[in-house]
C-alpha positions in Angstrom: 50.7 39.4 8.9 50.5 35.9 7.6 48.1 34.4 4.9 45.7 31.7 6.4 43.7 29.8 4.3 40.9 29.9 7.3 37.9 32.5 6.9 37.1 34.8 9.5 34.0 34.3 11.5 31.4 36.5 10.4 30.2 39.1 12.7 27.0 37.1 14.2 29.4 34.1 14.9 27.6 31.7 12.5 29.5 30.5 9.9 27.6 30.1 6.1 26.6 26.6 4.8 28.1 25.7 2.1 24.7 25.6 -0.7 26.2 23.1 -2.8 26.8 20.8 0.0 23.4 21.7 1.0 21.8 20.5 -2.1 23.9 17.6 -2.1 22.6 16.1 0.8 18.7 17.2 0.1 18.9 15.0 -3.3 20.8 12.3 -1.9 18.0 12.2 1.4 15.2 12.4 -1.6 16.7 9.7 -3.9 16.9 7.4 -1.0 13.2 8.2 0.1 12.3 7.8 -3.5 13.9 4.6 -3.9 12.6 3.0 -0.8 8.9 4.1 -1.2 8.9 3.1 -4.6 9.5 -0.7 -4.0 7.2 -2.8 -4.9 5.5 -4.7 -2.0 4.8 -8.6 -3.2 1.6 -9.7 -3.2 0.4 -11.6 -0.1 1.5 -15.4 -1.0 -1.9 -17.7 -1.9 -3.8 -14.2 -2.9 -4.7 -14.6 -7.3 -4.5 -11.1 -9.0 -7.3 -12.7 -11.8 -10.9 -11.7 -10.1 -12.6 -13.9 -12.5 -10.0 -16.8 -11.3 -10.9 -15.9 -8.2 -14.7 -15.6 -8.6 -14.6 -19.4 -10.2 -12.8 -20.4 -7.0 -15.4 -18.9 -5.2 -18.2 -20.9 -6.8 -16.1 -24.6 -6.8 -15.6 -23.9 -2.9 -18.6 -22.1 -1.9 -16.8 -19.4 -0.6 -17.2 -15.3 -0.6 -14.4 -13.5 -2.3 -12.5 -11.1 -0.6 -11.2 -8.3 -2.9 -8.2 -5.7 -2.5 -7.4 -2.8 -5.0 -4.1 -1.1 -4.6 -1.1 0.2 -6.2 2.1 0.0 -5.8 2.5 4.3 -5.4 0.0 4.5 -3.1 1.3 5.0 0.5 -1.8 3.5 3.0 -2.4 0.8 0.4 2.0 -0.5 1.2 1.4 0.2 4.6 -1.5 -2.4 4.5 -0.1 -5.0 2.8 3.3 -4.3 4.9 1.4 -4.5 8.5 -1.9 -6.2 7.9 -2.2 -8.3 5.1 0.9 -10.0 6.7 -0.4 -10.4 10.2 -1.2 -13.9 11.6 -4.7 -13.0 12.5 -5.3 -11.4 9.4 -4.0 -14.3 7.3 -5.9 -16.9 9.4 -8.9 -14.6 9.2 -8.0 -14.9 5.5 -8.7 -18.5 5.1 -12.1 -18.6 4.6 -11.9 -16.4 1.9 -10.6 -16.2 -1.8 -8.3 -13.4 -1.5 -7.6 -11.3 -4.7 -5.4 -8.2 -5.0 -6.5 -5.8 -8.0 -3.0 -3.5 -8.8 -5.5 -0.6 -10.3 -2.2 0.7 -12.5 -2.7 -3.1 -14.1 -6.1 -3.4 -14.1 -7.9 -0.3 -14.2 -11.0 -1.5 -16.3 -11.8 -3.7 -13.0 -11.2 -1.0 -10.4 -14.3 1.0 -13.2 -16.0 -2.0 -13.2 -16.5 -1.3 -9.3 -16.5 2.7 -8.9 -13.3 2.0 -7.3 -12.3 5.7 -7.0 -10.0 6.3 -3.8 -7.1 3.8 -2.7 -7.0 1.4 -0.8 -10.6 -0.3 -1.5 -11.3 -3.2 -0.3 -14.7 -5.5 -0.5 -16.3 -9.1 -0.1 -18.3 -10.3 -3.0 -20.1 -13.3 -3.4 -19.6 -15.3 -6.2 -22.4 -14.3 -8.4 -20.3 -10.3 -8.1 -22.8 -8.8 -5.4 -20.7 -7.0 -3.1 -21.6 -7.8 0.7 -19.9 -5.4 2.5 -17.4 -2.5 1.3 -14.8 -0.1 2.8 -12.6 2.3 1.0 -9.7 3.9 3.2 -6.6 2.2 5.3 -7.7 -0.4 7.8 -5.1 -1.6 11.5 -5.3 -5.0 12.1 -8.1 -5.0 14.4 -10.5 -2.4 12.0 -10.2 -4.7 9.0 -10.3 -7.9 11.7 -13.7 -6.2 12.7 -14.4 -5.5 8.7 -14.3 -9.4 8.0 -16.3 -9.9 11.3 -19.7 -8.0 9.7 -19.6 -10.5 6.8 -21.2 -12.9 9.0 
């Protein structure tokens, strides 16, 4: 009888996976989830990242400040600035507003300052610091459309 270098099929008629090719392609699928997750996402062009910049602004223009504290690990808070933040309504909503972004990994002392505890947190402030109105979770388009509405 001649040698093969083919296995027999097992009994059940499944063949074995091969556990190191098995592991291979797990840490390969993580790595790439890692890496694409962990991109930083820019922060929306015209917002400050300086609150007291921002609160100054507020003042000169007699405008309410419109504050957004996130990090870049945290999934709803890239989401937002992905699919809201960047929405035309949203950014023409925007406009009336100074519009901050508060990274909480940079500026931790700030998110304290505000009992921000849970990510994303999002507020308008008047430019004295009184917060007006306040909402801590993920927001669509037309939720956080609806948030800037009950400013007034």
């Amino acid at each position: 009888m001649p040698m093969t270098d083919v296995e027999p099929m097992p009994p059940n008629g499944k063949r074995r996976r091969n556990p190191g090719v098995v592991f291979v392609v797990l840490v390969a699928a993580m790595s790439g989830l890692y890496l694409w997750t962990s991109r930083p996402v820019e922060v929306p062009s015209g917002w400050l990242t300086d609150l007291d910049e921002a609160l100054r602004l507020a003042a000169d223009s007699e405008r309410h400040v419109f504050v957004n504290f996130s990090a870049d690990w945290c999934p709803p808070c890239r989401e937002m600035k992905r699919n809201v933040f960047s929405d035309a309504r949203v950014r023409e909503a925007l406009a009336g507003f100074v519009s901050v972004h508060i990274d909480t990994d940079v500026q931790a002392q700030v998110a304290r300052r505000f009992g921000v505890a849970g990510l994303p947190t999002m507020m308008v402030m008047d430019a004295d610091r009184r917060i007006i109105t306040r909402f801590d979770g993920a927001l669509t388009v037309e939720g956080f459309l609806q948030f800037l509405k009950s400013v007034g």
